[in-house]
C-alpha positions in Angstrom: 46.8 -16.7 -4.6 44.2 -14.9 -3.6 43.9 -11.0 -3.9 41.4 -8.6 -2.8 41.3 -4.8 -4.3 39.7 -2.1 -1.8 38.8 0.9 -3.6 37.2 3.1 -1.5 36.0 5.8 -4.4 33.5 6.9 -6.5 36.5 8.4 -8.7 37.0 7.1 -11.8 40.3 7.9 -13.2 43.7 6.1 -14.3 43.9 3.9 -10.4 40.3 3.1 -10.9 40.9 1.7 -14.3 44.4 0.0 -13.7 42.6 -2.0 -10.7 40.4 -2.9 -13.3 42.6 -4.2 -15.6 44.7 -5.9 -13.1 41.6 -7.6 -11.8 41.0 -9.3 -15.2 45.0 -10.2 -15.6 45.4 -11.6 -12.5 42.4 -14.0 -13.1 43.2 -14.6 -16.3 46.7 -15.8 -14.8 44.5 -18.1 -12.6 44.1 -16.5 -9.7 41.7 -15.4 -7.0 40.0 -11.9 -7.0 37.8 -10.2 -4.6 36.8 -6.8 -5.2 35.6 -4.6 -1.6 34.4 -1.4 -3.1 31.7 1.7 -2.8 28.3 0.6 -4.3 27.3 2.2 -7.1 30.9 3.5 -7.7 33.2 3.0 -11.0 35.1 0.0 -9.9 31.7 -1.9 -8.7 30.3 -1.6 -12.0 33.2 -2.4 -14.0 34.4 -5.2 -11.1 30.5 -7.0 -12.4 32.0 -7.2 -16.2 34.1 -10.0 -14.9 34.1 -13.1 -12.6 35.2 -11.5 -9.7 33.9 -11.3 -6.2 32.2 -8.2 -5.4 31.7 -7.1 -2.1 30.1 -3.1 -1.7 29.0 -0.8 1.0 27.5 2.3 1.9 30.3 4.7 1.1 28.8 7.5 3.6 27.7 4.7 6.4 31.1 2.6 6.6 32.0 5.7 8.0 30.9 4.6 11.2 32.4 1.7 11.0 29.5 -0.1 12.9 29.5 -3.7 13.4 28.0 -4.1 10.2 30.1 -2.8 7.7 33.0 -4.4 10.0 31.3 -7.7 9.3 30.8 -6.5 5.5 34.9 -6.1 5.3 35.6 -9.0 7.4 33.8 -11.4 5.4 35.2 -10.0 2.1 38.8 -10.3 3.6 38.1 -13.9 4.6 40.1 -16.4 3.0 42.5 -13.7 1.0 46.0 -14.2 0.8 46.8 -10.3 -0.3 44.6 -7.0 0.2 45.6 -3.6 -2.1 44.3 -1.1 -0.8 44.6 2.7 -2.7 45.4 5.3 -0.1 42.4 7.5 -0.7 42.0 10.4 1.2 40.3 10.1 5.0 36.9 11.5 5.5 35.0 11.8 9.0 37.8 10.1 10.9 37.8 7.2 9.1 40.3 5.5 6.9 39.8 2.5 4.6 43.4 0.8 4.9 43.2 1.5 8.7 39.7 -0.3 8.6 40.9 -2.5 7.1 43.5 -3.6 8.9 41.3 -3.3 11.6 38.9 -5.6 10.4 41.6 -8.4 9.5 43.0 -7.9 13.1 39.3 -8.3 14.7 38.8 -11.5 12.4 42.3 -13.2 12.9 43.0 -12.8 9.4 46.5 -14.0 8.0 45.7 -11.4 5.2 48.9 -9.2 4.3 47.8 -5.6 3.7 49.4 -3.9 1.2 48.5 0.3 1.3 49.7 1.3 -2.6 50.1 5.1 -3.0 52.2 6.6 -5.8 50.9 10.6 -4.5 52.3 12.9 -1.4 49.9 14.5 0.7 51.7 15.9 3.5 48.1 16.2 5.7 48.2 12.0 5.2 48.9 10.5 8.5 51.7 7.7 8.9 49.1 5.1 10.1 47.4 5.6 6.6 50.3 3.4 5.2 51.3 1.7 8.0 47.9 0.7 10.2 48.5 0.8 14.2 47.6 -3.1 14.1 48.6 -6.4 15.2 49.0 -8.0 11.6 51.2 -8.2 8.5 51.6 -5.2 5.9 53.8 -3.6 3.7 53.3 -0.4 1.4 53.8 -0.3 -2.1 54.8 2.8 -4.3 54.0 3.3 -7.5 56.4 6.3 -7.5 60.3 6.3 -6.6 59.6 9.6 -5.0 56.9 8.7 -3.2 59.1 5.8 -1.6 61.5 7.9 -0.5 59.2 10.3 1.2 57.5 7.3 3.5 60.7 6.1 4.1 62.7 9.8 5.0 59.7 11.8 6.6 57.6 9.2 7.5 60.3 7.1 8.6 58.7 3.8 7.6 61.4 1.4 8.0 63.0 0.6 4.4 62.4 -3.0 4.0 58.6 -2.2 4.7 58.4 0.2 1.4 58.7 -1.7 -1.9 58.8 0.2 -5.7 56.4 -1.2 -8.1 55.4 0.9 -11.2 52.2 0.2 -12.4 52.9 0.5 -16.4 50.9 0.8 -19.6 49.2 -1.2 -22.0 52.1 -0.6 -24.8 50.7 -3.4 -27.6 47.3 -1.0 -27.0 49.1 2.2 -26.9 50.7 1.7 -30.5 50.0 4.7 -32.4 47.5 2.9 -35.8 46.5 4.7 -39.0 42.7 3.3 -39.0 42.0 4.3 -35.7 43.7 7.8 -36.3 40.6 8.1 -39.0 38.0 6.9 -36.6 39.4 9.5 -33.6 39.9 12.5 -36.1 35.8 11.4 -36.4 34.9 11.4 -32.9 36.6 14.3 -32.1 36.6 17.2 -34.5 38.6 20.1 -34.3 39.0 23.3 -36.1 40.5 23.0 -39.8 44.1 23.7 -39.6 44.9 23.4 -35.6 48.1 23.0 -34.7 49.5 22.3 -32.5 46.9 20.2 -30.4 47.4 20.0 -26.9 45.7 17.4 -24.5 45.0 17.6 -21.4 43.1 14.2 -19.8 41.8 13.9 -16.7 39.4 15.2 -13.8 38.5 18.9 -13.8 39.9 20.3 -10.4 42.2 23.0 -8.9 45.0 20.7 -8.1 45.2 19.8 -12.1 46.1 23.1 -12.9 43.8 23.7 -16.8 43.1 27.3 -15.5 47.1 28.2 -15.8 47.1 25.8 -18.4 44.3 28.0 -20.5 46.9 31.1 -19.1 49.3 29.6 -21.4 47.2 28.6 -23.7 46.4 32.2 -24.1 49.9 33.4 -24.0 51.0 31.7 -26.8 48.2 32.3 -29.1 50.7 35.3 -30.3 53.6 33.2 -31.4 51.2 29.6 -32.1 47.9 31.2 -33.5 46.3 27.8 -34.2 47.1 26.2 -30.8 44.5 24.1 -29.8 43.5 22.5 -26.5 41.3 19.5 -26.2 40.1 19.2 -22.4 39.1 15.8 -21.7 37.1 14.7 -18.8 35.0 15.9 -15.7 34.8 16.8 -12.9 34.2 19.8 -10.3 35.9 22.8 -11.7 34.2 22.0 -15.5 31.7 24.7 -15.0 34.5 27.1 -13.8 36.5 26.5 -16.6 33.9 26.8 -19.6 33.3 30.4 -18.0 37.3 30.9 -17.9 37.2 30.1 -21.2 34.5 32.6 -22.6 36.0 35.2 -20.0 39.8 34.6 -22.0 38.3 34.7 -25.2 39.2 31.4 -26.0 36.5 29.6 -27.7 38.5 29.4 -30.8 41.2 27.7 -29.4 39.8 25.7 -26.6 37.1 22.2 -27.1 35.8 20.6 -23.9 35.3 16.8 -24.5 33.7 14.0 -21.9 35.8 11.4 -19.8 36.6 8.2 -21.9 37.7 5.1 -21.0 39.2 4.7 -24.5 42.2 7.6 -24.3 44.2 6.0 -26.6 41.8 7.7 -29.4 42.5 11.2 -28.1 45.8 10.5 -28.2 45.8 9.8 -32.0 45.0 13.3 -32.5 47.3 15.4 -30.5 50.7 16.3 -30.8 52.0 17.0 -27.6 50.2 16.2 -23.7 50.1 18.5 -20.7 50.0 17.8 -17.6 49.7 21.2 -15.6 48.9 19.7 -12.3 49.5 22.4 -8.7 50.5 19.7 -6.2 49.0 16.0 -5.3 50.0 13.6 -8.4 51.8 10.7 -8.4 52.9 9.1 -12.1 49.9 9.5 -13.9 48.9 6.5 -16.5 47.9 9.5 -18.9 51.3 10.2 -18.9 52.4 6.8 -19.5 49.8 6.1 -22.2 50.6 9.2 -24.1 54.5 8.3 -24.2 54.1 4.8 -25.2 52.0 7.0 -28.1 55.2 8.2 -28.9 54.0 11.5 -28.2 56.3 14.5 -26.5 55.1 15.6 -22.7 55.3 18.8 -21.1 54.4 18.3 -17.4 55.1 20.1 -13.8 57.5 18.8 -11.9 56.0 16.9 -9.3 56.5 13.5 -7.4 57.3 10.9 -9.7 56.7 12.7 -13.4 60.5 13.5 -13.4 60.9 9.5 -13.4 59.3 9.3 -17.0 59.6 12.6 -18.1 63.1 13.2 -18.9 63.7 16.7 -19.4 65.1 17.4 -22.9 64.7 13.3 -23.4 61.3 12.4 -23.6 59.6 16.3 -22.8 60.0 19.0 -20.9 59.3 19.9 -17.0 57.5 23.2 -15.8 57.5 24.8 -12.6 54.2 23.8 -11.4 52.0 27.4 -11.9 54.4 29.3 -14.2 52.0 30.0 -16.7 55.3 31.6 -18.8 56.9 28.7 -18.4 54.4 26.2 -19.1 53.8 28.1 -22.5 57.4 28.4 -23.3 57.9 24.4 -22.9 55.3 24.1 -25.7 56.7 26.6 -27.8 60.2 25.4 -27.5 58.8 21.6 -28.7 57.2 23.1 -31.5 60.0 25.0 -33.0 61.6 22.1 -33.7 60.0 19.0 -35.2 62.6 16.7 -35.5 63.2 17.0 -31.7 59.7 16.5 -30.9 59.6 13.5 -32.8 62.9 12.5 -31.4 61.6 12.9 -27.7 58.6 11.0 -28.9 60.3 7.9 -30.1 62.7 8.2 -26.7 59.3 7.9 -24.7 58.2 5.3 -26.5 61.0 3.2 -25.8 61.2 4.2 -22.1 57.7 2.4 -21.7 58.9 -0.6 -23.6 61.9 -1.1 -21.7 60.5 -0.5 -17.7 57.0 -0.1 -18.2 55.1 -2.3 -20.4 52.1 -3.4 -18.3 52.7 -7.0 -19.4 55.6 -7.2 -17.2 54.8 -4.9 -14.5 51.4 -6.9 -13.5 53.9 -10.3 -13.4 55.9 -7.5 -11.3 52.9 -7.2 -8.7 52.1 -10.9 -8.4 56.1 -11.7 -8.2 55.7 -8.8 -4.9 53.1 -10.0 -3.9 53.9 -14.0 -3.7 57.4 -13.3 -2.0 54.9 -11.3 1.0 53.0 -14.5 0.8 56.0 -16.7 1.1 57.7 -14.5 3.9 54.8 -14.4 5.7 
């Protein structure tokens, strides 16, 4: 078979880096991979660390979607069996999976185009998932939820949505003594903080860290030593360092740089938060951290409430409620034999339905019976 990615990003978070990965299994399984993707972007870079087929364009000029980036797209849809392609948001009027399908309907392409989304943005138009064209397509969802919501508001027919979690890298995500020593090197925190809180991922409003620093602040009366380690980038990080100084925080608050390598940040927490406002899907942080065996307290949005069992494997928040957020930590903390418990449970969620070993063969088995129905 013969698969081609489009990432149409500069982003560089967990969908960038699963596309990654699945690039190098699916080869490594002996097929095909083509990668169509923003020059100079994340995916481009790491898409040249393997033997893949690159393709890139102008991320501000495809915009136009001139004859030549038609012919760009065309050409790296040629010959492909399957093209993924992440529903990113639209800008200018254009879309990348309806340009796509464009393209493979201007080219006569028998390529089957797959939209994957696992996140609800009601503003996201139907065609967005399924393209106004004359070829073959079907949507996949990372997300339970999220499958529900194409097929009962956007009323894409049923057989044309199928469920595919994406999964983690469990054998990689195995909590280890030796690397615990290296991580406790590379990121130090004050003497005697506890407990640490981490939050991973790009700093912007929809993430929530400035009601998550609310909390943070709230329960520095009953948790004096609560730390928060803020990994990543982003927009807001400017806003944020200032909300910090302005809350009086700097004792209990460390900023640290995006990493490709989480797993070490997980080595040295005790418990992840995920504070997002709105627009998630199932974040891999989230599935990364339980295969860590480590508790989560996360809002209650699209599919988190799939993983995140409340009482099981963490606790849900009312996306916002500073109080409420602050109290889920809290209530984990109190008790240490039922954090550890909900720890364990997590860790054998992921080994049972989402162990990336068997969810890639999950994506090939999808997309070969597309293939064979085609």
């Amino acid at each position: 078979m013969h698969i081609c990615f489009i990432e149409d990003t500069y982003l560089h978070g967990g969908t960038q880096i699963w596309v990654a990965e699945a690039m190098r299994d699916f080869m490594a399984k002996g097929h095909d991979v083509t990668l169509l993707t923003a020059a100079d972007g994340f995916n481009a870079r790491d898409g040249l660390l393997t033997d893949a087929r690159v393709v890139t364009y102008d991320f501000n000029d495809v915009v136009a979607e001139d004859e030549k980036h038609r012919d760009i797209w065309k050409d790296a849809l040629s010959g492909t069996d399957v093209a993924v392609c992440t529903v990113h948001p639209p800008r200018d009027g254009f879309h990348c999976s309806v340009f796509a399908a464009r393209c493979i309907e201007e080219a006569g392409l028998s390529t089957i185009l797959e939209p994957k989304t696992g996140t609800i943005v009601p503003e996201y138009e139907r065609e967005f998932y399924l393209p106004p064209r004359d070829i073959q397509s079907h949507v996949i969802s990372i997300t339970d939820f999220t499958r529900r919501y194409l097929i009962d508001t956007l009323e894409i027919p049923e057989d044309g949505v199928s469920l595919v979690y994406q999964g983690t890298e469990v054998s990689r995500f195995t909590p280890n003594e030796q690397r615990r020593r290296e991580a406790e090197e590379r990121y130090v925190l004050p003497p005697g903080a506890a407990p640490i809180l981490g939050s991973v991922g790009s700093f912007e409003h929809r993430k929530g860290q400035v009601v998550l620093l609310e909390a943070v602040a709230e329960m520095r009366t009953t948790l004096p030593n609560v730390h928060l380690m803020l990994v990543g980038d982003g927009p807001d990080e400017g806003l944020l360092e200032a909300k910090v100084r302005e809350m009086d925080l700097e004792a209990n608050v460390t900023f640290f740089p995006f990493t490709q390598e989480p797993v070490h940040v997980f080595e040295v927490i005790d418990i992840l938060v995920l504070s997002s406002l709105y627009k998630e899907g199932l974040p891999n942080v989230i599935l990364e951290a339980m295969s860590m065996r480590l508790p989560v307290v996360a809002s209650r949005l699209a599919g988190v409430p799939e993983v995140v069992i409340d009482g099981r494997t963490g606790w849900m928040t009312e996306p916002g409620d500073v109080h409420d957020l602050a109290r889920a930590v809290e209530r984990l903390w109190e008790d240490p034999a039922a954090c550890r418990e909900m720890g364990n449970e997590g860790r054998r969620l992921m080994e049972e339905k989402f162990d990336k070993v068997h969810q890639f063969d999950a994506f090939l088995d999808h997309f070969e019976t597309q293939v064979g129905h085609s």
